[in-house]
C-alpha positions as CSV (number, residue, x, y, z in Angstrom):
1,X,70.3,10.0,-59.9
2,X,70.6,13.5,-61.1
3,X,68.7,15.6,-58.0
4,X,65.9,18.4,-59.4
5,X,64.5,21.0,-57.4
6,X,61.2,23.9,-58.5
7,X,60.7,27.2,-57.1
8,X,58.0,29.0,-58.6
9,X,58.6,32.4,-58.6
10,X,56.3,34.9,-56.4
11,X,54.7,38.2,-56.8
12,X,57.7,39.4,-54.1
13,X,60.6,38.2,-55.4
14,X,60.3,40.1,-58.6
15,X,61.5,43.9,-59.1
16,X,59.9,46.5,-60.9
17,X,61.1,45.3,-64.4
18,X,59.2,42.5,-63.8
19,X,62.1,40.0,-63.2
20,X,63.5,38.5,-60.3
21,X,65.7,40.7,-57.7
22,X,69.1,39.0,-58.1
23,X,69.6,39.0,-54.7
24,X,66.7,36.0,-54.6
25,X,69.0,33.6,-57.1
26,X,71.0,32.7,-53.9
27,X,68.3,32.2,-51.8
28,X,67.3,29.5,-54.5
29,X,70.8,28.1,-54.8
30,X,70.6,27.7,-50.8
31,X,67.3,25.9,-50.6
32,X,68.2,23.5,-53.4
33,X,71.4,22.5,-52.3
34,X,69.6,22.0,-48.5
35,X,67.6,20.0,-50.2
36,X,69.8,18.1,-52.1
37,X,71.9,17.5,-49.2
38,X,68.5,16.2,-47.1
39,X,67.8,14.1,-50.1
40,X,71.1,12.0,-50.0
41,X,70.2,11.5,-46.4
42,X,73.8,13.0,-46.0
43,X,73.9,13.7,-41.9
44,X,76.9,15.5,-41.7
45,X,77.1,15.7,-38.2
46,X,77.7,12.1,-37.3
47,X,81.2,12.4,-38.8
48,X,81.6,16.3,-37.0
49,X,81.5,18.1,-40.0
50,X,79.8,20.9,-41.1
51,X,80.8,23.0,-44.7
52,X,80.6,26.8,-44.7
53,X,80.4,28.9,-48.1
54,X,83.3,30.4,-48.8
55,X,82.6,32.0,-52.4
56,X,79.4,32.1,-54.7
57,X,79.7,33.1,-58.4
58,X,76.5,33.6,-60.8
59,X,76.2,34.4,-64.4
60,X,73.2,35.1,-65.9
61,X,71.7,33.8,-69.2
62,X,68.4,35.4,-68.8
63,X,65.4,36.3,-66.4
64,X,62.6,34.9,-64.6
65,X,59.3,36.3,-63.6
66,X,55.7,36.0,-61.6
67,X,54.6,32.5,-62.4
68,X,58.0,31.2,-64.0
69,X,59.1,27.5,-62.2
70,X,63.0,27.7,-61.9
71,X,64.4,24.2,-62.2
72,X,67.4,24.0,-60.2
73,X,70.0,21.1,-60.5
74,X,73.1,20.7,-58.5
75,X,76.0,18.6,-58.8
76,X,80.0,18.7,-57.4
77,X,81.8,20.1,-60.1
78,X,85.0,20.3,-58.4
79,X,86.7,18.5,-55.4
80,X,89.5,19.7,-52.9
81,X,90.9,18.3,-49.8
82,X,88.9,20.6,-47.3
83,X,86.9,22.2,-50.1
84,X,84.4,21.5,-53.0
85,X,82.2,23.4,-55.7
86,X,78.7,22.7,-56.2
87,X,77.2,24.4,-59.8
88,X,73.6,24.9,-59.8
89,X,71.9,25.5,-62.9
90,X,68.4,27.3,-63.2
91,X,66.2,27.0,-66.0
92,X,62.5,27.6,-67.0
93,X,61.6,25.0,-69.1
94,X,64.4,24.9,-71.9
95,X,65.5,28.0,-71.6
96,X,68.7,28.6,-68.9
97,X,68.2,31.6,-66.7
98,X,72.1,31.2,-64.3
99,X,74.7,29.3,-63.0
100,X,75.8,29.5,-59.7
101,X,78.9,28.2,-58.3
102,X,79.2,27.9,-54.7
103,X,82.3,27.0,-52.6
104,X,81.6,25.2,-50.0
105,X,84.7,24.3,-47.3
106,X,84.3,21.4,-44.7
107,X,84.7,22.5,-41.0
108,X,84.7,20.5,-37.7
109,X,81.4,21.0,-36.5
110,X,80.2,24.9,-34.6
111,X,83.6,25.3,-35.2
112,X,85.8,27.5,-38.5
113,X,88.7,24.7,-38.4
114,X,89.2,23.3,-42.1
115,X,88.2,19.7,-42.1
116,X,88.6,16.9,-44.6
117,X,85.3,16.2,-47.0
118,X,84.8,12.7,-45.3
119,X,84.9,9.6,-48.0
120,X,81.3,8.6,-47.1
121,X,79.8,12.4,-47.9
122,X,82.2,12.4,-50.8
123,X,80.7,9.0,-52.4
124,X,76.8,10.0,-51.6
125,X,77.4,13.3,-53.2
126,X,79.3,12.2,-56.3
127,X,76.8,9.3,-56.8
């Protein structure tokens, strides 16, 4: 089941032009892959494993401004060993505003230690 998550944009996010601050576009990609993760029910911690981001990329296919809803979608679009990459896509109605690539390593929990992605998490989150 593909996982959907709306932010509508707010009078603060935006900058002067009108548009939002870019800095905001990874607040979103955080909060919908929190969500995502929350949604799957994906409790991490029972296996003592945590992921850390190790890299975000975004590109830009337009803008969104004061009253837009972004529609956010996530999904693994790479796996690794120790690592994966979750792409979000952003879009207001038809139109694509980014996509964001995150890089995400497993740890052993409140720890930096690389760490296998555990079969379970890696089933629930290809599903």
């Amino acid at each position: 089941m593909t996982f959907h998550h709306e932010i509508p944009v707010r009078y603060g996010e935006v900058d002067h032009q009108g548009v939002v601050f870019n800095a905001h576009y990874l607040a979103y990609v955080d909060d919908c892959v929190d969500r995502w993760l929350r949604s799957i029910d994906a409790h991490f911690e029972r296996f003592g494993w945590d992921i850390m981001v190790k890299k975000v990329s975004i590109e830009w296919q337009g803008s969104a401004g004061i009253g837009d809803v972004l529609v956010l979608t996530p999904h693994v679009s790479r796996w690794g060993t120790t690592s994966f990459d979750v792409t979000v896509t952003g879009s207001v109605g038809e139109r694509q505003v980014f996509e964001a690539v995150v890089v995400y390593v497993g740890v052993k929990t409140a720890t930096t230690q690389p760490a296998p992605v555990p079969e379970s998490v890696r089933a629930a989150l290809s599903a």
